[in-house]
N, C-alpha and C positions, 0 to 999 in steps of 0.2 A: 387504685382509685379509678382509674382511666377503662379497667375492664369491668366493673361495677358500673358507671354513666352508662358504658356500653348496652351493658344487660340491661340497666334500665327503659334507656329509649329504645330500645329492642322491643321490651315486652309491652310499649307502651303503644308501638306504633303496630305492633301484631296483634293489639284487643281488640281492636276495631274490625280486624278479618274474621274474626273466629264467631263474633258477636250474632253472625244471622246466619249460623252452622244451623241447619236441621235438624231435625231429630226423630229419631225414628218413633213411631207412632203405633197403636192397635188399633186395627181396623175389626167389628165384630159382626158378623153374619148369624142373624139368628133361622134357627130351625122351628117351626110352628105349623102344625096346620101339612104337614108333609112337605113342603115347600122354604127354600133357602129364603131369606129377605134382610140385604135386598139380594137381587140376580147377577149385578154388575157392580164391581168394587175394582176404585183406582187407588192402587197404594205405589210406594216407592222402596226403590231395592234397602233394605235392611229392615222393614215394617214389617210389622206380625199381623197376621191375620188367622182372629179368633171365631171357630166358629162353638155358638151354643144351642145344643138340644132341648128346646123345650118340649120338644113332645115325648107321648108314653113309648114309643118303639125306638130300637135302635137306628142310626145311621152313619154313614161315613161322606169325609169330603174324600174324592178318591181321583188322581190324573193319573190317566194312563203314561204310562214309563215315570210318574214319578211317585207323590206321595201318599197313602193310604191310611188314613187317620179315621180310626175306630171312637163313633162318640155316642156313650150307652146311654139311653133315657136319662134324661137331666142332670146331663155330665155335658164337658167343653174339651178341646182339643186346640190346638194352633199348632200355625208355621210360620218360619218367617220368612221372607221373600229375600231368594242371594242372586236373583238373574231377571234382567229386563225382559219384557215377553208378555204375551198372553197366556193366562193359562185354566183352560177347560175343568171345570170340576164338576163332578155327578156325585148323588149316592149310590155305592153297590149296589144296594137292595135293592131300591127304587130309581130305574135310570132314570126316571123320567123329570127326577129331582135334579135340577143343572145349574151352571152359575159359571160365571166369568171373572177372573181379575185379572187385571191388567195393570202391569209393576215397570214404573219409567225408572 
Protein backbone atom coordinates (compact mmCIF):
# COMPACT_ATOMS: atom_id res chain seq x y z
CA UNK A 1 0.00 0.00 0.00
CA UNK A 2 2.80 2.37 1.07
CA UNK A 3 4.80 1.71 -2.34
CA UNK A 4 1.61 2.40 -4.35
CA UNK A 5 1.10 6.35 -2.49
CA UNK A 6 4.66 6.37 -3.27
CA UNK A 7 4.31 5.72 -7.15
CA UNK A 8 1.53 7.88 -6.83
CA UNK A 9 2.88 11.16 -5.58
CA UNK A 10 5.90 10.41 -7.56
CA UNK A 11 4.11 10.56 -10.83
CA UNK A 12 2.18 13.22 -9.79
CA UNK A 13 4.74 15.58 -8.74
CA UNK A 14 6.93 14.49 -12.06
CA UNK A 15 3.87 15.73 -14.63
CA UNK A 16 4.38 19.03 -13.99
CA UNK A 17 8.36 18.64 -15.37
CA UNK A 18 7.75 16.72 -18.40
CA UNK A 19 4.68 19.22 -19.19
CA UNK A 20 6.79 21.95 -21.21
CA UNK A 21 9.24 19.04 -22.78
CA UNK A 22 9.81 20.11 -26.46
CA UNK A 23 9.33 18.70 -29.31
CA UNK A 24 10.89 18.22 -32.16
CA UNK A 25 9.49 20.02 -35.04
CA UNK A 26 9.88 20.20 -39.13
CA UNK A 27 11.25 22.97 -40.30
CA UNK A 28 10.64 23.10 -44.51
CA UNK A 29 12.86 24.97 -46.99
CA UNK A 30 11.21 25.35 -50.16
CA UNK A 31 13.07 25.22 -53.63
CA UNK A 32 11.46 27.54 -56.38
CA UNK A 33 12.64 29.91 -58.84
CA UNK A 34 16.43 28.13 -58.38
CA UNK A 35 16.75 29.68 -55.02
CA UNK A 36 16.40 27.91 -51.33
CA UNK A 37 13.39 30.18 -49.28
CA UNK A 38 14.03 30.94 -46.94
CA UNK A 39 18.21 31.34 -46.66
CA UNK A 40 18.44 31.14 -42.94
CA UNK A 41 16.68 28.48 -40.76
CA UNK A 42 16.87 28.23 -36.84
CA UNK A 43 15.89 24.82 -35.76
CA UNK A 44 17.02 22.82 -32.64
CA UNK A 45 19.04 19.48 -32.19
CA UNK A 46 16.46 16.65 -32.93
CA UNK A 47 14.32 18.76 -35.67
CA UNK A 48 14.14 17.81 -39.11
CA UNK A 49 14.66 19.85 -41.73
CA UNK A 50 12.69 19.34 -44.87
CA UNK A 51 13.64 20.54 -48.00
CA UNK A 52 11.10 20.63 -51.17
CA UNK A 53 11.77 20.92 -54.90
CA UNK A 54 9.44 22.84 -56.63
CA UNK A 55 11.20 23.38 -59.46
CA UNK A 56 11.43 21.55 -63.07
CA UNK A 57 15.39 20.71 -62.49
CA UNK A 58 17.11 18.66 -60.07
CA UNK A 59 18.78 19.70 -56.94
CA UNK A 60 20.60 18.89 -53.80
CA UNK A 61 20.98 20.35 -50.10
CA UNK A 62 24.74 19.32 -49.94
CA UNK A 63 27.51 20.16 -46.60
CA UNK A 64 30.76 19.60 -47.22
CA UNK A 65 31.99 16.65 -44.93
CA UNK A 66 28.55 15.96 -44.18
CA UNK A 67 25.16 15.33 -45.85
CA UNK A 68 24.17 15.09 -49.62
CA UNK A 69 20.66 14.64 -50.18
CA UNK A 70 19.51 14.13 -53.81
CA UNK A 71 16.08 16.06 -54.53
CA UNK A 72 14.56 15.31 -58.13
CA UNK A 73 12.00 17.81 -59.70
CA UNK A 74 9.04 17.73 -57.44
CA UNK A 75 10.25 15.35 -54.88
CA UNK A 76 11.46 16.34 -50.79
CA UNK A 77 14.30 15.06 -48.86
CA UNK A 78 15.10 15.70 -45.08
CA UNK A 79 17.52 15.41 -42.12
CA UNK A 80 17.41 15.93 -38.93
CA UNK A 81 19.72 17.82 -36.87
CA UNK A 82 21.96 15.48 -34.10
CA UNK A 83 24.69 18.43 -33.46
CA UNK A 84 24.59 22.21 -32.36
CA UNK A 85 26.38 24.22 -34.94
CA UNK A 86 26.09 26.03 -37.98
CA UNK A 87 25.67 24.53 -40.90
CA UNK A 88 26.42 25.62 -44.72
CA UNK A 89 24.35 24.06 -47.37
CA UNK A 90 24.57 24.59 -51.29
CA UNK A 91 23.08 22.81 -54.21
CA UNK A 92 25.80 20.61 -56.29
CA UNK A 93 24.65 21.76 -59.34
CA UNK A 94 24.16 25.25 -58.84
CA UNK A 95 26.63 26.61 -55.96
CA UNK A 96 25.28 29.62 -56.17
CA UNK A 97 22.07 28.18 -54.50
CA UNK A 98 23.17 28.64 -50.44
CA UNK A 99 21.43 28.51 -47.24
CA UNK A 100 22.28 28.38 -43.57
CA UNK A 101 20.87 26.64 -40.49
CA UNK A 102 21.67 27.00 -37.36
CA UNK A 103 20.71 24.18 -34.63
CA UNK A 104 20.90 25.35 -30.79
Amino acid sequence: MLTRRLLLITAVLALPMGAGTARAQTQRIIIDKMAFSPTEVEAKIGDTIEWVNNDAFAHTATVKGGFDIMLPPKKSGSAVMEKAGVIDFYCRFHPNMKGRITVT
